[in-house]
C-alpha positions as CSV (number, residue, x, y, z in Angstrom):
1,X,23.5,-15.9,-24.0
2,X,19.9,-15.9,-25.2
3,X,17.5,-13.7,-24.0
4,X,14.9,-15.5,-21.4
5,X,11.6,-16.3,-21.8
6,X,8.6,-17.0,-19.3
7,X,5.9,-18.2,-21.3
8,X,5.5,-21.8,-20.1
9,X,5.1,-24.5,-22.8
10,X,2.6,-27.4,-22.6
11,X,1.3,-29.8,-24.4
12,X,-2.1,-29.8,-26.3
13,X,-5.3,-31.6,-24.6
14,X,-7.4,-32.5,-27.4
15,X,-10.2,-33.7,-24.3
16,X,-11.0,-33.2,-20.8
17,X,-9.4,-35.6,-18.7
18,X,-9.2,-36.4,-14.9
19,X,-5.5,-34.7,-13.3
20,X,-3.7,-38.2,-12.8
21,X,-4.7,-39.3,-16.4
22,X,-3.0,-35.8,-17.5
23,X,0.4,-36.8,-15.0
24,X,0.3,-40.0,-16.2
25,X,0.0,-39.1,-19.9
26,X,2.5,-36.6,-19.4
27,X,4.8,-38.1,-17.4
28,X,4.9,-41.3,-19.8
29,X,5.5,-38.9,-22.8
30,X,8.6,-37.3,-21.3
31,X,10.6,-40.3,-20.6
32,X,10.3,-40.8,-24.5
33,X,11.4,-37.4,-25.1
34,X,14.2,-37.1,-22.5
35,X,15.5,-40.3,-24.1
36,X,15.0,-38.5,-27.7
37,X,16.7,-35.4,-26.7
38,X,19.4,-37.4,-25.1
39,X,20.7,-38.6,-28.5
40,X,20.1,-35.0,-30.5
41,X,21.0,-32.4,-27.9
42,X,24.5,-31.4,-27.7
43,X,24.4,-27.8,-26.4
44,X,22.8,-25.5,-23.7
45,X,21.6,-23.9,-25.7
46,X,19.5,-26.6,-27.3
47,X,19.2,-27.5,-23.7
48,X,17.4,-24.2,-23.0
49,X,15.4,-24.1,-26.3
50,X,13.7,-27.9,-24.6
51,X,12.9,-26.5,-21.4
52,X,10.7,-24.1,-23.1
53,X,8.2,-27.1,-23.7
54,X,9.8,-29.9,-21.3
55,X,11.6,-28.8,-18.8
56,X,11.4,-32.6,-17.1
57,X,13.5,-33.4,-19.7
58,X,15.5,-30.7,-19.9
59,X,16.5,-31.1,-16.4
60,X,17.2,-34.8,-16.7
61,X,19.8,-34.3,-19.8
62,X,21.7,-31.8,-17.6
63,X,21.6,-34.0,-14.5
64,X,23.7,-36.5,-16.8
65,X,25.6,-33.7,-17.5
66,X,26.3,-32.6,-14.5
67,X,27.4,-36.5,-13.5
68,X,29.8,-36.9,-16.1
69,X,31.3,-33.4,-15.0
70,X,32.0,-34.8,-11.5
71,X,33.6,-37.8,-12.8
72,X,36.0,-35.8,-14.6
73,X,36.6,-33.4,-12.4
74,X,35.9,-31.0,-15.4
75,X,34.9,-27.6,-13.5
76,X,33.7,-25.7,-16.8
77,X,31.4,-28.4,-17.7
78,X,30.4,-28.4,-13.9
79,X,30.0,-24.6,-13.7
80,X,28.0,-24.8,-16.8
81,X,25.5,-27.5,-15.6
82,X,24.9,-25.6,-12.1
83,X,24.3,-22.4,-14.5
84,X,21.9,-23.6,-16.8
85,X,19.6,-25.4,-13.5
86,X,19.5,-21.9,-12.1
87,X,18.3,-20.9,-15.6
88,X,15.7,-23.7,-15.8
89,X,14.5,-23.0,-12.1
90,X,13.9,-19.2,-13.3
91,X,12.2,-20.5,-16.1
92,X,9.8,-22.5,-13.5
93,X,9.4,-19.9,-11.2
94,X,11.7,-20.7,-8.6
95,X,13.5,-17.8,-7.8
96,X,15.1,-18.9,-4.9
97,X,16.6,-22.3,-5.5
98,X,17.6,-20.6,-9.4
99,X,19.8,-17.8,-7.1
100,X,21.7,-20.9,-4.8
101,X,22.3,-22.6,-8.6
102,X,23.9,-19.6,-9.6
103,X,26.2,-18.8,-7.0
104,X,27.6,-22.4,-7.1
105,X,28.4,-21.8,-10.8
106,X,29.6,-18.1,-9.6
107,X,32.2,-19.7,-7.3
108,X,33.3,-22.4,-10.1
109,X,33.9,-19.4,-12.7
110,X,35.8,-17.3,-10.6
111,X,38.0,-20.1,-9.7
112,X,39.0,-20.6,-13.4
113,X,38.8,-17.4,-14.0
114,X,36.4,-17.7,-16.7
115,X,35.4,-14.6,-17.2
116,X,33.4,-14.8,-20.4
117,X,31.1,-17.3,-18.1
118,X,31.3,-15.5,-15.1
119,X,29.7,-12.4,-17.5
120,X,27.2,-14.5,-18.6
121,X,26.1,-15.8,-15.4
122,X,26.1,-12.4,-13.4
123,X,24.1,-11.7,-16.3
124,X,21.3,-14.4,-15.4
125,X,21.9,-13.0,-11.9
126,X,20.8,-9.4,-13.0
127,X,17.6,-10.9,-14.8
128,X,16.5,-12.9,-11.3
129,X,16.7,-9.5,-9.5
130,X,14.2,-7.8,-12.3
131,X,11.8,-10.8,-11.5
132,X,12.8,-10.3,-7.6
133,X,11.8,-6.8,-7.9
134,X,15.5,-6.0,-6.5
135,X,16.4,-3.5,-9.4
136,X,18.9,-1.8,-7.7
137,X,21.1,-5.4,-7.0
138,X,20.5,-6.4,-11.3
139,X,22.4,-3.3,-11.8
140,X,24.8,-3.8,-9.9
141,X,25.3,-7.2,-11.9
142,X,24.6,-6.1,-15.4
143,X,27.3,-3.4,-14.9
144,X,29.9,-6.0,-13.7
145,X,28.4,-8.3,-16.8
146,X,28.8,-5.1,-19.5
147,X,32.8,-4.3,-18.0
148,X,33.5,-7.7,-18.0
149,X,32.0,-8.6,-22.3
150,X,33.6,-5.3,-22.7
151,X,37.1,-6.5,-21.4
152,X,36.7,-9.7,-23.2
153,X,35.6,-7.9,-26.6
154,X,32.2,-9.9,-26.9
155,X,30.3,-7.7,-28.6
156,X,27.0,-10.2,-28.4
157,X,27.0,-10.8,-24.4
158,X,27.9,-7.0,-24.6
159,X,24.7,-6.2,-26.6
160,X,22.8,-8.8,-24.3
161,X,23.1,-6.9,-21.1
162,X,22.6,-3.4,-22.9
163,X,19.4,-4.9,-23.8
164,X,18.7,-6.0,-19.9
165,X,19.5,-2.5,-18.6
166,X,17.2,-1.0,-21.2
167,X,14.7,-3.3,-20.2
168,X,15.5,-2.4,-16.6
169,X,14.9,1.3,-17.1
170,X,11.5,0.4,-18.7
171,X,10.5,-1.4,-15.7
172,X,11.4,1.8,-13.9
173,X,9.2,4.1,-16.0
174,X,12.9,5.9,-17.0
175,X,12.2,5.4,-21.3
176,X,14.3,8.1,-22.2
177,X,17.2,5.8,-20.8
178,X,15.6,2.9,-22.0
179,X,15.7,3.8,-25.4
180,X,19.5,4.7,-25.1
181,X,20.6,1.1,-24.2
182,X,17.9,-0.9,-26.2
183,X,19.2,1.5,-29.6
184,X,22.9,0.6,-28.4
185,X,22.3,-3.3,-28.2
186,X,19.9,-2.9,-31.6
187,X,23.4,-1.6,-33.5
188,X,26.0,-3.7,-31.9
189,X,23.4,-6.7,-33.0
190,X,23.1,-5.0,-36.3
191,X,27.1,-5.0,-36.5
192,X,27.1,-8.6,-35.5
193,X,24.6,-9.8,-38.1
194,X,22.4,-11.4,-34.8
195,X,19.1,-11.4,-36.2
196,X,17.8,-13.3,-33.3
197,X,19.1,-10.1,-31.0
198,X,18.0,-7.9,-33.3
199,X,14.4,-9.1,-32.9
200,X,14.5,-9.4,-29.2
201,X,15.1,-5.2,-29.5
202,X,12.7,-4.7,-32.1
203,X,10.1,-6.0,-29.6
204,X,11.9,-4.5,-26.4
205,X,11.8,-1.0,-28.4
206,X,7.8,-2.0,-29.5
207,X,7.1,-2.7,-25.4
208,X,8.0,0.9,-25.1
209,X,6.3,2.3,-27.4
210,X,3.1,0.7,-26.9
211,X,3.8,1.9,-22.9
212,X,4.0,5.3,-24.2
213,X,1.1,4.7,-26.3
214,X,2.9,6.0,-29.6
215,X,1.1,2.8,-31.4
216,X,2.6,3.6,-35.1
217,X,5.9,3.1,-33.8
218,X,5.6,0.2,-31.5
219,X,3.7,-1.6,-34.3
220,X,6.9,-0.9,-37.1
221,X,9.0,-2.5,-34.7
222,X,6.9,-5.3,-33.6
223,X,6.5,-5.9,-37.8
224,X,10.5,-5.9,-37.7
225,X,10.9,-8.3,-34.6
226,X,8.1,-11.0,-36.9
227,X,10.5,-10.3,-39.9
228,X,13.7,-11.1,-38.1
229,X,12.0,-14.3,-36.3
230,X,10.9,-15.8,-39.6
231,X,14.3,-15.6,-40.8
232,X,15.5,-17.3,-37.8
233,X,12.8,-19.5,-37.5
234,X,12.2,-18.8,-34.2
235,X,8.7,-19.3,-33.8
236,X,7.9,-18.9,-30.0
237,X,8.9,-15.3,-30.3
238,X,6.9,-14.8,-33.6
239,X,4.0,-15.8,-31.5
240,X,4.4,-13.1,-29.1
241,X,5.2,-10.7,-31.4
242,X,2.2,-11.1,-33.6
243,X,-0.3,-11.0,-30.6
244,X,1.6,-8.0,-30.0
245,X,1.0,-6.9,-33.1
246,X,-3.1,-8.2,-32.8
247,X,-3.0,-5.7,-28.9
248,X,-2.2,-2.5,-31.2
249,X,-4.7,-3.0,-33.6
250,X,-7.2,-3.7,-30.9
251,X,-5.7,-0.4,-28.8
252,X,-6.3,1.7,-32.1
253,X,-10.0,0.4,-32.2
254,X,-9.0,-1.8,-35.5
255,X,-10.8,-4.9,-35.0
256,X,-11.2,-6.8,-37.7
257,X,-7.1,-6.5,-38.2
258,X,-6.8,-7.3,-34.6
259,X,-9.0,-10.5,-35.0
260,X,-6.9,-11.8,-37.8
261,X,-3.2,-11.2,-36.3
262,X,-4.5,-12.3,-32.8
263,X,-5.9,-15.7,-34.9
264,X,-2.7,-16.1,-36.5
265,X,-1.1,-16.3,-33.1
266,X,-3.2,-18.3,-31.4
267,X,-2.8,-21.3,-35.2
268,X,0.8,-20.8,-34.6
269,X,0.7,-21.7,-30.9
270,X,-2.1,-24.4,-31.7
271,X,0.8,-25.7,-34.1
272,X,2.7,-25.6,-31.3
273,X,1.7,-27.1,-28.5
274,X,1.7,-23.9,-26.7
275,X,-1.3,-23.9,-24.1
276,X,0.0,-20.7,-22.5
277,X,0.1,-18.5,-25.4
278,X,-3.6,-20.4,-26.9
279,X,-4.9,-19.2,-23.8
280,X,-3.3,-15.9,-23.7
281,X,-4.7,-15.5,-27.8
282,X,-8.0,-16.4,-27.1
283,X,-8.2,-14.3,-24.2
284,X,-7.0,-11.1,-26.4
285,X,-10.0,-12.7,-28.8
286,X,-12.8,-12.1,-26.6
287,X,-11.7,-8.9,-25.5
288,X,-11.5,-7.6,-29.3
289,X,-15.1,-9.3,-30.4
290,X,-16.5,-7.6,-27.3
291,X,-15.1,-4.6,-28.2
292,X,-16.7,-4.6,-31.5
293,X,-19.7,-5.7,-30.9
294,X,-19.8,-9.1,-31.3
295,X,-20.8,-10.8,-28.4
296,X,-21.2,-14.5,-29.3
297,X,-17.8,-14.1,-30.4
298,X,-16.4,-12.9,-27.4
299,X,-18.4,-15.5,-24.9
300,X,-16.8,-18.1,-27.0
301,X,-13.3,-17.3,-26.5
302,X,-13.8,-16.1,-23.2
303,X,-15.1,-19.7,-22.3
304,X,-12.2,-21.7,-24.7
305,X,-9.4,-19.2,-23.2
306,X,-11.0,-20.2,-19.5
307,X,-11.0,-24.1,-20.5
308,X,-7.1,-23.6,-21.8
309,X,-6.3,-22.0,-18.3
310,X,-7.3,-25.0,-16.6
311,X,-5.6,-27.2,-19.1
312,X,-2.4,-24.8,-18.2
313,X,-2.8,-25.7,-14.7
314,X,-3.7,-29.2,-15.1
315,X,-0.5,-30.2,-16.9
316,X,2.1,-27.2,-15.3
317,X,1.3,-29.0,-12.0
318,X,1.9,-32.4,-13.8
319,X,5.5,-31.2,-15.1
320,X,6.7,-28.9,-11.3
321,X,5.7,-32.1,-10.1
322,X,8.5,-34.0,-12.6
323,X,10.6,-31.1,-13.0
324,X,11.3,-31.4,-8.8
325,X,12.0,-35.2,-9.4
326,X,14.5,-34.7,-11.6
327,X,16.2,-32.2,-10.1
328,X,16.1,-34.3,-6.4
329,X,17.2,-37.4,-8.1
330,X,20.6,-35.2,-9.2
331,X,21.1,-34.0,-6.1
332,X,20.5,-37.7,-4.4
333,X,23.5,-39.5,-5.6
334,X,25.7,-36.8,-4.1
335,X,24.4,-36.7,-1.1
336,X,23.1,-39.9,-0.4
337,X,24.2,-41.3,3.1
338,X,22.7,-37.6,4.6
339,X,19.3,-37.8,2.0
340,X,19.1,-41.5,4.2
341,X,19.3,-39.9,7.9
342,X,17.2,-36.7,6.4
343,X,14.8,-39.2,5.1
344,X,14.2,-40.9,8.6
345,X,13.8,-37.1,10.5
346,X,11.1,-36.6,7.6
347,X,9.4,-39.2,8.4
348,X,8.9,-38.7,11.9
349,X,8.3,-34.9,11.4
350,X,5.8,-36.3,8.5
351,X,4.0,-38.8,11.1
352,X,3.7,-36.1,13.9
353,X,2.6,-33.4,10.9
354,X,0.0,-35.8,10.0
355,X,-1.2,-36.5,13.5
356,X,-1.4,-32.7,13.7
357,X,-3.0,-32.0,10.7
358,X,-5.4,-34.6,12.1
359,X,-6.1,-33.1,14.7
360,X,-6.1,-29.6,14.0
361,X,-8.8,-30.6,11.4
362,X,-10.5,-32.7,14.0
363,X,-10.7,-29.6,16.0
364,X,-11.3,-27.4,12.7
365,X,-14.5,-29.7,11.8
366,X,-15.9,-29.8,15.5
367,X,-15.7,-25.6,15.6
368,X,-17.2,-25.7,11.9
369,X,-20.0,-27.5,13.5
370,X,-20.3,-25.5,16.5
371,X,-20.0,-22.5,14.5
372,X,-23.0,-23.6,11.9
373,X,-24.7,-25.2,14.6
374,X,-24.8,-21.4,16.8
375,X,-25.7,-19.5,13.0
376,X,-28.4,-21.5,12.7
377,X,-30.0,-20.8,16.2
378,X,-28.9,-17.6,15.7
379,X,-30.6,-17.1,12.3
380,X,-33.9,-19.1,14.0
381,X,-33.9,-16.3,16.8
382,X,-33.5,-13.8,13.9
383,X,-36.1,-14.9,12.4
384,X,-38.6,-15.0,15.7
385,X,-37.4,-11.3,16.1
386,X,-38.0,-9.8,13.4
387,X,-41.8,-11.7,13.3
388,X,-42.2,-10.2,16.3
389,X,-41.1,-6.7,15.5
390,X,-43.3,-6.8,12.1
391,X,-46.3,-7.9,13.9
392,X,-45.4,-5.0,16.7
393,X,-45.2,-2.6,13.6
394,X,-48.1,-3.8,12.3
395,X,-49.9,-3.1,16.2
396,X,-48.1,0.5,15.7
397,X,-49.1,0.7,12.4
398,X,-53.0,0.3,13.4
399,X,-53.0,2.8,16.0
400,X,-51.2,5.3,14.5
401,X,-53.9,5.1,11.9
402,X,-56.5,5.1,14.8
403,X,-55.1,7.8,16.1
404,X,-55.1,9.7,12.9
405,X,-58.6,9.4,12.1
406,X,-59.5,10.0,15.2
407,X,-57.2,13.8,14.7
408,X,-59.0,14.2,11.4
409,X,-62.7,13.7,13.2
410,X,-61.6,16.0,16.4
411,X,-60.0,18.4,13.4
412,X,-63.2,18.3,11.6
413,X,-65.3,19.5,14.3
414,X,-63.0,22.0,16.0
415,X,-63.6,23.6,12.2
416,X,-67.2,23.4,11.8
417,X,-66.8,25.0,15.3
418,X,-64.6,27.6,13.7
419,X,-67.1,28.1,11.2
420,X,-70.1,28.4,13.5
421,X,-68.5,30.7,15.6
422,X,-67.5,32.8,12.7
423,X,-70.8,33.2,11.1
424,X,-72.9,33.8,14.4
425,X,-69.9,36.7,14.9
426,X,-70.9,37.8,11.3
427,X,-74.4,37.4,12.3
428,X,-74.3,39.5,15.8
429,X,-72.4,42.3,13.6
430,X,-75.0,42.4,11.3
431,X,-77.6,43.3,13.3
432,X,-75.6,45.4,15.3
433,X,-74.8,47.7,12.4
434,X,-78.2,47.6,10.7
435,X,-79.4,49.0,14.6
436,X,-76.9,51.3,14.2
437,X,-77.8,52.3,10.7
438,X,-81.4,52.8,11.8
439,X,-80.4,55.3,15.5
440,X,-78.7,57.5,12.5
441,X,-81.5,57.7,11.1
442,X,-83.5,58.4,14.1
443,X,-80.7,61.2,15.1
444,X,-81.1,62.9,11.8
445,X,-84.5,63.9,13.0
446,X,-84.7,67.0,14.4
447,X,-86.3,66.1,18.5
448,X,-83.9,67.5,20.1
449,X,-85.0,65.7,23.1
450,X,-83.8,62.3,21.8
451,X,-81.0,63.7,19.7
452,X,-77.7,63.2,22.7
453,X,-79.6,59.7,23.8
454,X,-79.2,58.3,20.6
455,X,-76.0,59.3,19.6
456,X,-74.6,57.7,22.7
457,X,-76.3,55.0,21.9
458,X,-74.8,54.8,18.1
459,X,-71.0,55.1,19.2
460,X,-71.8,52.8,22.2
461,X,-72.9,50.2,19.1
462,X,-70.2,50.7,17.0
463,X,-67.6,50.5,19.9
464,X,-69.2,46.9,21.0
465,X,-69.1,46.0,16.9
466,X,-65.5,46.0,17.1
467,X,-64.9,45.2,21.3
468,X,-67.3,42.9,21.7
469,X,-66.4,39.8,19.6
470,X,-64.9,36.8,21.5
471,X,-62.0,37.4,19.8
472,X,-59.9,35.6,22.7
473,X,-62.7,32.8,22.2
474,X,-62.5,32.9,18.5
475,X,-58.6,33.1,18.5
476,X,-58.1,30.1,21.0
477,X,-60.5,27.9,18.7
478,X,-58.7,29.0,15.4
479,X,-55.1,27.6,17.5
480,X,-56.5,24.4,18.0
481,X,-57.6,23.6,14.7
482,X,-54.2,25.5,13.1
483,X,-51.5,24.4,15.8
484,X,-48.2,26.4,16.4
485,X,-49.7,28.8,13.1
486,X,-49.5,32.1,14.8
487,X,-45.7,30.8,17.2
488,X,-44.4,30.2,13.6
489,X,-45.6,33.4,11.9
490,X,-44.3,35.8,14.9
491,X,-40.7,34.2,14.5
492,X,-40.7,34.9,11.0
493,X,-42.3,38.8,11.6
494,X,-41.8,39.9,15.7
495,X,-43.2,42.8,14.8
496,X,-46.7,41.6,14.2
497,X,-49.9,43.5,15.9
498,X,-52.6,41.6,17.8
499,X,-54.8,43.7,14.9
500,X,-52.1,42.3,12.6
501,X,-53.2,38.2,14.1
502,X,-57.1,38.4,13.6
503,X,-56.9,40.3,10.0
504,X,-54.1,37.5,9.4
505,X,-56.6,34.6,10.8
506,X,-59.7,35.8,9.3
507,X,-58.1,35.7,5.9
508,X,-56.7,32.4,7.3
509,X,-60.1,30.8,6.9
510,X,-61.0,32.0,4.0
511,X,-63.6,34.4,4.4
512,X,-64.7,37.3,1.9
513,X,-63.7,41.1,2.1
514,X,-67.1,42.0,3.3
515,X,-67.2,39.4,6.2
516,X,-63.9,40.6,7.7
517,X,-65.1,44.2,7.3
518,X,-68.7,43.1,9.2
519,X,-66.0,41.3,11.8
520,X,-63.6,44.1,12.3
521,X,-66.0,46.8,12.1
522,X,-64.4,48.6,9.8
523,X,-65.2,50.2,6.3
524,X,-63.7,48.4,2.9
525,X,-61.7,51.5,2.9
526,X,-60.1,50.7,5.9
527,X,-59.5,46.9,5.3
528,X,-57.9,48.1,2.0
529,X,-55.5,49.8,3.9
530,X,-54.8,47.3,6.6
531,X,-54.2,44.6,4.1
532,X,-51.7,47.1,2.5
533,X,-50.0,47.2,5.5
534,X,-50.1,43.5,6.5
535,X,-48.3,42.4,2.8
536,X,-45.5,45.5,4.0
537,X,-44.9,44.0,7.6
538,X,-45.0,40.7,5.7
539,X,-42.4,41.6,2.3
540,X,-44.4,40.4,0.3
541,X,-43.8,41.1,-3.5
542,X,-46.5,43.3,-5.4
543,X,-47.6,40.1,-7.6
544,X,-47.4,37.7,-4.7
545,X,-51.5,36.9,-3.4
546,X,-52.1,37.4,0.4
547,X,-53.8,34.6,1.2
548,X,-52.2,32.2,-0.6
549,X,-49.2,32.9,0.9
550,X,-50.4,32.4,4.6
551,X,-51.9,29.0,3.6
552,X,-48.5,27.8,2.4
553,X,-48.0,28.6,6.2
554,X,-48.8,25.6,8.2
């Protein structure tokens, strides 16, 4: 039993070339082949080496197989040639029709009692499950495959599944147990002298490794697994290995060894035939140019790995396509008189699908166009929209500029009126104090007579310095010009005097020590001590200026 491999196999396309040129070219080319194989294939083994590149063929030399089985009622041979299409539909990708394969061949071996086979197909079984995602059902079969090799002493179908439930426990993240059963299969191998096994562990043990991220290690075996493979000439697995190999030294930032194993890979494959893993190398190419650096390098791969992929898909369509013939013309003979009635109920399903189809994409194209036809309008009334909301935003735009200069000009007087207000306050003062000066003058003199008159007079002065400014008039001005000033200052400080309001406006508008002296009627002294005050009620720092900080008040 030889491990399995899913790296399709294709032909090389030296040219770009229309899909039913590729089908034909390749469809031509395996009749040739399938009647090549027919005379030098003996074995399903060999049988399973072909399908690696043409599975067409493959299928078609077991179909004959299969025939010849039937007409000699030789079960073994039949139980072998349902196995080996379950393989070959695993190796296509079809999981489902592989599983009904297998069970066939299941029922055959158990009815001979062949257990050897049965081991090796429950085997098979466990290795669909992994690809099924049903991990819990492949171990269930690889421990039924291990107990049976054991019971039948074969150490190499024994080693096989060992390595399948390693691989298992991988899958699961478990690598402590996955090293257990890949070291177990990697000495049974050993002890068999199976250097083809012995490879397949050396990479299984590398995979894990390399998962881990314990590169040294995973690169000694990967080297071991390219050993083993050259000796057995097995050059699909050398391949993989050295791109393997190519992935570590681009992991461990060690390009230049990187480019040359990954180049290796990809002249080996070229060699060949094998579009999958040319595409996979030069895939791993770009990535390790653009790693380093190299740009041109890596756009050139990138673009040849993305031609190959097309290539791949071009031709793998080509071959399902030939690989499903093949298969339906072995099953046809046998059930010929039901494929005839089937054929007729297709047909009819076929007609009415097609009238369907018809109409559902009748119906499809006519929503389409009723669906682009309302996008449009809708994208036309869009459009209108949003020209009319710019040009609205525009209008907005206008007037609120209007508007603004028209503030700024109401602002501007409404502070020249400030200003004129202020200075004919400053003025009044002025005179009031220099009258005031010149009655204490006159009261120094020693007339008695006049002496009481004109000291009522002075403090009847110096009371209306101080009382009689339009404060209210001045106050209500200095609001309209500084709106919400004072509402925001008294929820910062409550506490706030209406003495506290004019000192704070006065300094507000910037006016001089003197000035607010001449406006409050007090001395410098005085105002010293009331600003003192005013930065206390106000905590302000000893560094921090006054004024400044109420003009940072808006």
């Amino acid at each position: 039993m030889f491990p399995l491999k899913f790296a399709g196999q294709l032909f090389t396309a030296k040219m770009r070339i229309s899909n039913n040129i590729i089908f034909s070219v390749v469809f031509l080319g395996q009749l040739l082949l399938s009647q090549l194989a027919t005379a030098q294939v003996d074995s399903f083994k060999e049988i399973r080496i072909l399908s690696q590149n043409y599975p067409d063929s493959a299928i078609t030399l077991v179909k004959k197989q299969y025939a010849k089985a039937v007409n000699d009622r030789d079960l073994m041979l039949q139980g072998n040639c349902l196995q080996a299409i379950g393989w070959l539909c695993v190796n296509q990708g079809h999981y489902a029709q592989a599983q009904d394969y297998y069970f066939q061949a299941d029922r055959i071996y158990t009815q001979i009692n062949a257990k050897q086979s049965l081991a090796s197909n429950w085997t098979d079984i466990g290795e669909l499950n992994i690809f099924n995602k049903q991990h819990h059902v492949a171990k269930e079969y690889f421990n039924k495959a291990l107990h049976a090799f054991k019971g039948e002493n074969d150490r190499n179908g024994e080693a096989s599944v060992l390595g399948n439930i390693g691989h298992l426990f991988e899958k699961e993240g478990h690598y402590d147990s996955a090293f257990v059963y890949q070291k177990q299969a990697l000495a049974i191998y050993r002890e068999q002298t199976n250097r083809n096994g012995e490879a397949t562990i050396h990479e299984n043990l590398g995979s894990i490794y390399e998962d881990l991220g314990k590169y040294d290690s995973a690169y000694a075996h990967f080297e071991k697994a390219r050993n083993l493979y050259q000796q057995t000439k097995d050059n699909y697995g050398k391949i993989v290995v050295i791109n393997n190999m190519g992935d570590i030294f681009r992991k461990t930032n060690k390009y230049p060894e990187s480019i040359q194993l990954t180049q290796l890979a990809f002249r080996l494959a070229e060699n060949l035939g094998d579009v999958y893993q040319m595409a996979s190398t030069t895939k791993d190419l770009s990535k390790t140019y653009a790693l380093s650096g190299q740009m041109d390098s890596a756009y050139f791969y990138a673009e040849r790995s993305r031609k190959l992929v097309l290539e791949l898909y071009s031709v793998d369509g080509a071959r399902h396509t030939a690989f499903f013939q093949a298969l339906y013309d072995m099953n046809q003979k046998a059930e010929e008189i039901e494929e005839l009635q089937t054929n007729k109920r297709m047909n009819s399903i076929l007609l009415l699908g097609t009238i369907l189809v018809l109409i559902l994409l009748s119906i499809l194209s006519y929503v389409l166009y009723s669906r682009q036809k309302i996008k449009i309008k809708t994208q036309i009334a869009e459009s209108r929209k949003q020209e009319a909301e710019r040009e609205l935003a525009e209008i907005a735009l206008k007037n609120q500029l209007l508007e603004d200069k028209q503030l700024k000009q109401e602002l501007t007087l409404k502070e020249k009126e400030l200003t004129s207000h202020t200075l004919n306050l400053i003025r009044s003062n002025q005179f009031l104090e220099e009258l005031r000066d010149e009655l204490k003058a006159l009261v120094k003199d020693d007339r008695r007579d006049q002496k009481k008159p004109m000291q009522r007079m002075v403090q009847q002065i110096s009371e209306h310095i101080t009382q009689g400014i339009h404060w209210k008039e001045f106050m209500g001005t200095f609001e309209r010009v500084h709106h919400s000033f004072f509402e925001k200052l008294i929820k910062l400080f409550p506490d706030l005097t209406a003495a506290d309001m004019r000192l704070i406006a006065l300094l507000k508008i910037n006016l001089n020590n003197t000035d607010i002296a001449i406006l409050l009627g007090i001395s410098q002294d005085s105002l010293r001590v009331a600003r003192h005050r005013l930065r206390k009620k106000l905590k302000l720092e000893q560094s921090e200026d006054l004024a400044g900080y109420l003009f940072r008040i808006s």
